[in-house]
GUROFI-252971 format. One record per atom (N, C-alpha, C): x, y negated, z. Coordinates in steps of 0.1 Angstrom, whole numbers, plus 5000, padded with zeros to 4 digits. Each point is the difference from the previous one (the first is absolute). Example, Ala and Ser with C-alpha at 12.3 -4.5 7.8 and 13.67 -1.06 7.14 Angstrom:
// GUROFI-252971
513250575078 499149885000 500949885000 499649894993 500949895000 499249895008 
// end
This chain:
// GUROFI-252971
500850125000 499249885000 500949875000 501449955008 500549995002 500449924986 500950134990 500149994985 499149904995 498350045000 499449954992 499549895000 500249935014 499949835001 501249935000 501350074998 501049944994 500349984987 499450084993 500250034985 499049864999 499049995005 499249894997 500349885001 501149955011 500149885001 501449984996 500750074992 501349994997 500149884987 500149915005 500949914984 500350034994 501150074997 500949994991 499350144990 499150025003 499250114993 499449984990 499850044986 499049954992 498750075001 498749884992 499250085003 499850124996 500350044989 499550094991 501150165011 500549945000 501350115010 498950005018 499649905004 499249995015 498850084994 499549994993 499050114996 500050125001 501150054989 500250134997 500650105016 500549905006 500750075013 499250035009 498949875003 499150025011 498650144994 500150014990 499350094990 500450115002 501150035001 501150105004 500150065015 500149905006 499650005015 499150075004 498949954998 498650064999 499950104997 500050074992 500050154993 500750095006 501549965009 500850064999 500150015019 499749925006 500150025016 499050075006 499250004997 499250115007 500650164997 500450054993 500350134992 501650035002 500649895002 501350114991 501249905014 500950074996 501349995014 500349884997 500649925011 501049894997 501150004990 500650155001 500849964990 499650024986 499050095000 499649984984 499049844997 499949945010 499349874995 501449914998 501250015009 500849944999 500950014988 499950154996 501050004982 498849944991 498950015001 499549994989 499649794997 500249945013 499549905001 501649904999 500350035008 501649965002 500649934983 500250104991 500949954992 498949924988 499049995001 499249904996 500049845007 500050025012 500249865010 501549974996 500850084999 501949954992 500249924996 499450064987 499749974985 499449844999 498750025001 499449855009 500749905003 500850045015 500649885008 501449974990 500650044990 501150034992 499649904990 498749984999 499549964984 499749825008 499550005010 499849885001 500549885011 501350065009 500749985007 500549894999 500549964987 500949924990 499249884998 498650044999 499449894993 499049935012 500350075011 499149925011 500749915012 499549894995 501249905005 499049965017 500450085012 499149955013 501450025009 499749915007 500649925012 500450185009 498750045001 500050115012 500750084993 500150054990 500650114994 501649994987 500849995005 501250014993 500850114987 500249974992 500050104987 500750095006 500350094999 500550135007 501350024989 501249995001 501150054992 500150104993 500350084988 499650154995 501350065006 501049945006 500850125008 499750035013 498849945004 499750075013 498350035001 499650094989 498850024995 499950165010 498650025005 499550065011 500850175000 500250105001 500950105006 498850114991 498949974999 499150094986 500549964990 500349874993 500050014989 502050054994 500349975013 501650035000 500550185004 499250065007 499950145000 498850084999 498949954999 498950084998 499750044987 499450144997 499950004986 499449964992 500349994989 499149904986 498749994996 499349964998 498649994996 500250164993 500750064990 499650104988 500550095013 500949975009 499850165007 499050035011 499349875003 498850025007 498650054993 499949944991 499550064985 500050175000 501450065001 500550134993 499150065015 500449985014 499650055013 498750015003 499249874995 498450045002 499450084990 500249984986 499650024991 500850164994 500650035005 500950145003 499250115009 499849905011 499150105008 498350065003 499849834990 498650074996 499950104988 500849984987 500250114994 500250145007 500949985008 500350235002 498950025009 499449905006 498550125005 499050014993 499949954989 499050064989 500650054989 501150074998 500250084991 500250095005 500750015013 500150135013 498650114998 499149885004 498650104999 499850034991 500049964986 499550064987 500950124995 501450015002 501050094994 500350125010 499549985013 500350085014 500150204995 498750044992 500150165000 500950024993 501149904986 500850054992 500750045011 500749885009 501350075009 499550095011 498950035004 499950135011 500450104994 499250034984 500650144993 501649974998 500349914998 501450014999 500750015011 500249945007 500850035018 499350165000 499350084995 499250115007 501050114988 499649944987 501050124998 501749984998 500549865004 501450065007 500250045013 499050005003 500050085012 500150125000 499350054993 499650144999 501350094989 501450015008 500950064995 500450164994 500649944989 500250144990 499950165014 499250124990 499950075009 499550134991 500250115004 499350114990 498749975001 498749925010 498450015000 500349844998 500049954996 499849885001 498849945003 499749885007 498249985001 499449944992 500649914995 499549954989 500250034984 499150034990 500849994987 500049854995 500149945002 499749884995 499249865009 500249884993 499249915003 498250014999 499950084987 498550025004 499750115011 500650084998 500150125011 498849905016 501749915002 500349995013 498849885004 499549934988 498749935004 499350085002 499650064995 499050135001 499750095008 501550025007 499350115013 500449835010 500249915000 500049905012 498349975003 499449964986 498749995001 498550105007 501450164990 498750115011 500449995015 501150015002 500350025016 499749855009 499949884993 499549865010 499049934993 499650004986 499149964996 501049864992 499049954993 500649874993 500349885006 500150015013 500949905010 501550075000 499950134997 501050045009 501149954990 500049994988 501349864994 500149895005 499149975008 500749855007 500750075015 500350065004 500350065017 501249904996 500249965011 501149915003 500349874989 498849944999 500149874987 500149895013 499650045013 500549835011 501550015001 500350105001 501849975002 500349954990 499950034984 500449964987 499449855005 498949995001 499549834997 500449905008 500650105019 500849855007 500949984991 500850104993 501549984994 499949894991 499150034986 500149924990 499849865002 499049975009 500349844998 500849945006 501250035014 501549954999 500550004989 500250164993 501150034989 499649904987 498949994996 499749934992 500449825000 499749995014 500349865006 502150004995 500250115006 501249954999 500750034983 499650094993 500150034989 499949894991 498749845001 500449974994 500249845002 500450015015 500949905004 500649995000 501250105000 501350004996 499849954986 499550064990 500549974985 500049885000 498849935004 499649864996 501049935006 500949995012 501049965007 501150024992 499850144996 501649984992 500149954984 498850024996 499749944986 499849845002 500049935006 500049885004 501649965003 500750075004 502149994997 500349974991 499150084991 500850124984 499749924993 498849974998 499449924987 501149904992 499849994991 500749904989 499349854998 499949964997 499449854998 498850034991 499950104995 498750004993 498650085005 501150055014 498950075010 500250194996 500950054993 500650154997 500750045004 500050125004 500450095005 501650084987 501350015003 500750084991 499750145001 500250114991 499650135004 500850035011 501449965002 500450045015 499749935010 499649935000 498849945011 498950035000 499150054996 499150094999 499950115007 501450104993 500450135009 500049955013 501649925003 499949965016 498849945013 499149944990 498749955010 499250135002 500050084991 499250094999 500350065013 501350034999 500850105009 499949975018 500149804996 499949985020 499150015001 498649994993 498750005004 499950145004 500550164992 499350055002 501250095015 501249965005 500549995013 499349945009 499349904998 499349915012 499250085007 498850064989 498950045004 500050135000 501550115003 500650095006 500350025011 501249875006 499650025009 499449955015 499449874995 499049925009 498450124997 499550014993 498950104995 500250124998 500150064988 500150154995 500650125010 500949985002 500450105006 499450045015 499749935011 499150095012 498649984993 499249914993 498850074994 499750094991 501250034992 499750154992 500850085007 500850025014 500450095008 498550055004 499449955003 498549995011 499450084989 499349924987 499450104990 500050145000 501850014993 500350144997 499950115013 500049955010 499650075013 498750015001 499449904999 498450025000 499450144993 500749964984 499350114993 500050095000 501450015003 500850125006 499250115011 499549925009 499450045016 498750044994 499849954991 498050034993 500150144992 501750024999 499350134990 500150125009 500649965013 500350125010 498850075002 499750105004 499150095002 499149945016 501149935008 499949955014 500449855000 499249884995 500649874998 500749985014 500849955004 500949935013 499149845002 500149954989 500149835000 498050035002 499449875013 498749985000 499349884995 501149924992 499649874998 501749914997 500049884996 501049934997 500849995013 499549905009 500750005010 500150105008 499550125003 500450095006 501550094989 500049994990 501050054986 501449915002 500049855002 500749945003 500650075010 499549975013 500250085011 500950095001 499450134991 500650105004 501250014988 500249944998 501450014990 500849905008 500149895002 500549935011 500550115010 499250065007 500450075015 500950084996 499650074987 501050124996 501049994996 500149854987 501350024998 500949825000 499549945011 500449884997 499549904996 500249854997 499449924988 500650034991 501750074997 500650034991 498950144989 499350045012 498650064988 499649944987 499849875003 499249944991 500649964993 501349974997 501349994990 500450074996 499850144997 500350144995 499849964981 501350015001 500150004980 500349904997 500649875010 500149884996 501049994989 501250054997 500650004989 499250034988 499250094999 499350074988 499449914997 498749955013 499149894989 500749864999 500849995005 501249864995 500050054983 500850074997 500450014988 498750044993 498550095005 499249964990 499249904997 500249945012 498749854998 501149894993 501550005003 500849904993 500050024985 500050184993 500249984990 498150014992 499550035009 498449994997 500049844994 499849915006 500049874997 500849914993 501350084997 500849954996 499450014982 499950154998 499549994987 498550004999 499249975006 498949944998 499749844998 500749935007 500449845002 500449984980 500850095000 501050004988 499350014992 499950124993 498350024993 499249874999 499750005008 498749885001 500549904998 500949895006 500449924994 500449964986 500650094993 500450024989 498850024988 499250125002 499049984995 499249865000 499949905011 499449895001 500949914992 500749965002 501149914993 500050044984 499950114994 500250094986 498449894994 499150085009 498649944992 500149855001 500649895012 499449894996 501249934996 501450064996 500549894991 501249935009 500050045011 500649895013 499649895003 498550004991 499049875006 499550045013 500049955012 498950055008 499049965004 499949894991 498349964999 499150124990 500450084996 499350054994 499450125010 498650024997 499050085009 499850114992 500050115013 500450164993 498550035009 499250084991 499050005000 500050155009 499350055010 499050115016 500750084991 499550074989 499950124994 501750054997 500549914994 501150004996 501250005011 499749935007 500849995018 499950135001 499150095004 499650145002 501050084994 499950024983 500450064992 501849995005 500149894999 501949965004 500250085015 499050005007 500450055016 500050144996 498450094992 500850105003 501650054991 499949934992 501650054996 501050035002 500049865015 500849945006 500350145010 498450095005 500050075009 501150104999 499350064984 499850094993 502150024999 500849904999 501049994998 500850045015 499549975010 500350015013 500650105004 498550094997 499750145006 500950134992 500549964986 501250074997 500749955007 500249885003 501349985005 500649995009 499250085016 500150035013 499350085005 498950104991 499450105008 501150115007 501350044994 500650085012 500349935014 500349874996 500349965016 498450015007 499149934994 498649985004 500050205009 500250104996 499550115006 501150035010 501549985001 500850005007 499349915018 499549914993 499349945012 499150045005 499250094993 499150045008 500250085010 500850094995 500850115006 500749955015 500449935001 500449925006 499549925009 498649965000 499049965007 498950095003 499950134997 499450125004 500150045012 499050095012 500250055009 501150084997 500450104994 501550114998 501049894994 500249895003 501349955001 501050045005 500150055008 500950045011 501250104995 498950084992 501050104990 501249914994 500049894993 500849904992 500949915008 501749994998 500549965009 500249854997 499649954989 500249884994 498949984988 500749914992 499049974986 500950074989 501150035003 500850064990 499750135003 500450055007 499050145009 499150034991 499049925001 499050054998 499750014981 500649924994 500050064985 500850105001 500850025003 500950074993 499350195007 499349995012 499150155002 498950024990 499549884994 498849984992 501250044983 500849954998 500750084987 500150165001 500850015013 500550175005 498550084997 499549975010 498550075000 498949994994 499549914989 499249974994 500449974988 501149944997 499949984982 499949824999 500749954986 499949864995 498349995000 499550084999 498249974993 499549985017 500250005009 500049945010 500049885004 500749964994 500249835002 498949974990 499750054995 498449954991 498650035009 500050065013 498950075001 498949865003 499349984996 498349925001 500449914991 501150014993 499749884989 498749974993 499150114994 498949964992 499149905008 499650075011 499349915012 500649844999 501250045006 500749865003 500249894990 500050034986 500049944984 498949955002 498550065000 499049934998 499449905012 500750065015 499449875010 500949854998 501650044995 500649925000 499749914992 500050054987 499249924985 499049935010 499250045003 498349925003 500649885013 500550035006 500449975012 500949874993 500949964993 500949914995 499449934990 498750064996 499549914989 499049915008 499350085010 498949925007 501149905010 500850015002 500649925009 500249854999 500950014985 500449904994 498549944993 499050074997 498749944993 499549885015 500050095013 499349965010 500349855002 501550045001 501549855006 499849924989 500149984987 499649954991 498649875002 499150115003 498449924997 499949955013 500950015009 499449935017 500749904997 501850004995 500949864997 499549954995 499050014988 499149924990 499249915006 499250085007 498649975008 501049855017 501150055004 500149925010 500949904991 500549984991 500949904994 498749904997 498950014996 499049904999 499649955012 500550005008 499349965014 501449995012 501450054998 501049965008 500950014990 500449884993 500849884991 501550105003 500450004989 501749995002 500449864996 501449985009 500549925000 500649954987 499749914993 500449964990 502049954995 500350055009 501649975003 500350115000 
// end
């Protein structure tokens, strides 16, 4: 409240700017945390006090020097990486829920290791008896652990890019293809290991515990729990190497892909507007390219984040029993699965992130500098 009768009586404010903020205010304090009213409100009021500082000549208020400009605009992050963190995070909880049964069958059959009976023959197989044995929920069993995960990972996945694609850029606002790779790459380290790794530890346990004959886990926080008690917090970081190097090289050539593809179609104009459908079509490519090109590490981790970890003394360990004992075609196991959630999953992503930056760029301005 406090905020909102200051915003009001602030001078050096314009109106059109005292509007939109106290407008802002309102929508936004009843509902949502201080600090998400403070990133979202914050670098709007900046921007503002930046634009008309100069030109407001009062007694009470003194121009403020640009080398001693407020400790946000000198270490807080950028408008595009606050951009990437909200708009990051509302993206991976609605693609999470739409793509969720691809990866259950897939975590389910690398789970389900080479064997004379094997349980599953396949991805349809394994939908199939999941459905007679739980019914058509039972592909979502464990979609809340997936869904806390994705909207940090997402958050951070494409905060980082925007952060570091805001470095890289050239004067005409592009990315080089080695800058591309490399943003790809910190983004997809970020959201490894602030994200990814103890929430898809948690998953692969989850699903893991659902196919036992006797589940252990009664619920999330009781699951947490008991992996904690048993084996540490270091539980929950089980495979951190593995998914380092898949989520680094996952995004690395996805970012890449996609960039490239975008830049190809508009010319290195980036005013030019790439139309839902086609955004799609470039993501899944982009996916489509991924998933050759880290599904062995992708199953290495699973392995890895499995209840029978224990067997494996490392991450190198654990490929190299998976060559001995299983075969190269092992490092391929749930690819088909994995090809088509990933495809759907990378096209809807970038469609989602796309049409919400559309939708909020008409109503929260970039800075014209």
């Amino acid at each position: 409240s406090s905020l909102y009768f200051s915003v009001c009586d602030l001078p050096i404010v314009s109106e059109n700017t005292r509007l939109l903020l106290v407008s802002s205010i309102r929508e936004l304090k009843s509902s949502s945390s201080p600090f998400l009213l403070s990133i979202l409100i914050l670098p709007s009021f900046n921007l503002s006090f930046r634009s008309t500082h100069n030109r407001m000549a009062s007694p009470a208020i003194k121009p403020v020097d640009p080398g001693s400009l407020s400790l946000w605009r000198k270490y807080g992050p950028s408008e595009n990486t606050v951009r990437g963190i909200v708009i990051g995070g509302i993206t991976g909880g609605i693609e999470i829920c739409i793509t969720y049964p691809t990866e259950y069958v897939k975590t389910q059959l690398q789970l389900d290791e080479r064997s004379a009976k094997p349980k599953f023959r396949g991805p349809i197989d394994c939908a199939k008896q999941t459905v007679q044995s739980h019914g058509a929920f039972g592909l979502y069993r464990g979609l809340s652990v997936l869904l806390y995960g994705s909207i940090p990972k997402s958050s951070f996945r494409f905060g980082t890019f925007e952060y570091l694609k805001g470095k890289a850029v050239d004067e005409k606002g592009n990315l080089s293809p080695s800058m591309r790779l490399l943003c790809g790459l910190g983004a997809g380290l970020s959201e490894a290991i602030f994200a990814v790794t103890p929430m898809e530890t948690i998953k692969v346990k989850f699903i893991h515990d659902r196919s036992l004959p006797e589940p252990k886990f009664k619920g999330f926080a009781h699951g947490i729990t008991s992996i904690v008690r048993a084996e540490g917090i270091g539980g929950l970081y089980q495979g951190l190497t593995a998914t380092m190097a898949k989520q680094g090289s996952n995004q690395a050539i996805r970012f890449f892909v996609m960039e490239t593809l975008k830049d190809w179609y508009r010319g290195g104009d980036n005013s030019v507007v790439i139309s839902k459908p086609l955004v799609g079509l470039m993501g899944a490519v982009a996916g489509a390219a991924s998933v050759y090109g880290n599904t062995p590490i992708d199953v290495v981790k699973t392995r890895m984040q499995g209840l029978d970890r224990k067997k494996y003394k490392n991450t190198v360990d654990c490929a190299v029993q998976i060559w001995k004992n299983e075969g190269f075609r092992a490092f391929y196991k749930g690819t088909v699965p994995r090809l088509s959630r990933v495809c759907l999953d990378v096209a809807i992503t970038f469609m989602i992130y796309d049409s919400i930056m559309e939708m909020l760029n008409k109503h929260w301005k970039k800075p014209s500098n």
